[in-house]
C-alpha angles and dihedrals in degrees: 000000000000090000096040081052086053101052099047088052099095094050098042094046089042082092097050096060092048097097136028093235112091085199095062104036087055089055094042099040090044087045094055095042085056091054101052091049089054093047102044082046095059093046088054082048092059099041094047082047090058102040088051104037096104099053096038086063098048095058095045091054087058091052087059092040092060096034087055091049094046098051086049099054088050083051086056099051094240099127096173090060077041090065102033095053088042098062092047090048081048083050096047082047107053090041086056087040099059088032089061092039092054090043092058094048090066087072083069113054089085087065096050080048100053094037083056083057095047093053092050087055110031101020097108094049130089119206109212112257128187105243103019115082097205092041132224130304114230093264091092091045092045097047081048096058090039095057089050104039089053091044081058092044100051090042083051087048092060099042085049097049092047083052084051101047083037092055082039100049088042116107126221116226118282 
């Protein structure tokens, strides 16, 4: 990791050096790192989400498949076949619940990768805080620009998609 670190300095501390103010650099460089992290997160995302459609549906299928036969056999009357089913559609469930949960994680492998290279860079260093004497580490600032920068990127995402379906949808002339 340490290499990999290494190579991708030059381009992630580009930011930083844009403007004289350290302030502002900080904010800006932190910002941008942010971005890319978010970025590069939703493209793992996509690309998790199609390798495992298939499978994804399938297993939600099987969650619907035991929910509508559960609810049937309460319908019926028979509560033994209720809570045996039941337990099967909990189980269908919990499996789709923690793969979609995993799945979503892998949007965020590009943050703990750029917080590793924030804290080879500005580890060492305290930002002044009001009411902390020694000051902060980078961590607050960063979660701060992360938040933002993947609130911008899913609003993006869907500005982007409605621009997609709209160039799809769109007909040539006749």
């Amino acid at each position: 990791m340490e290499w990999i670190l290494l190579q991708i300095d030059p381009v992630l501390i580009h930011p930083y050096r844009w403007f004289d103010s350290p302030t502002l650099s900080w904010w800006l460089g932190t910002f941008i790192v942010s971005l890319w992290a978010a970025v590069i997160g939703e493209v793992t995302l996509a690309f998790v989400n199609r390798v495992n459609r298939k499978f994804v549906n399938e297993r939600m299928d099987e969650t619907a498949m035991y929910q509508d036969r559960s609810i049937n056999a309460l319908k019926s009357g028979d509560k033994k076949a209720y809570k045996q089913i039941n337990k099967l559609a909990n189980e269908a469930f919990g499996k789709s619940f923690f793969l979609m949960i995993a799945m979503g994680m892998a949007s965020l492998w590009p943050a703990f990768f750029a917080a590793a290279w924030l804290q080879k860079r500005f580890g060492d260093i305290r930002f002044p805080f009001p009411i902390m004497a020694e000051g902060l580490s980078f961590v607050p600032y960063f979660i701060i620009c992360y938040i933002l920068a993947r609130i911008i990127v899913g609003k993006s995402k869907k500005h982007i998609q409605a621009v997609r379906k709209a160039l799809t949808n769109r007909q040539g002339p006749a």
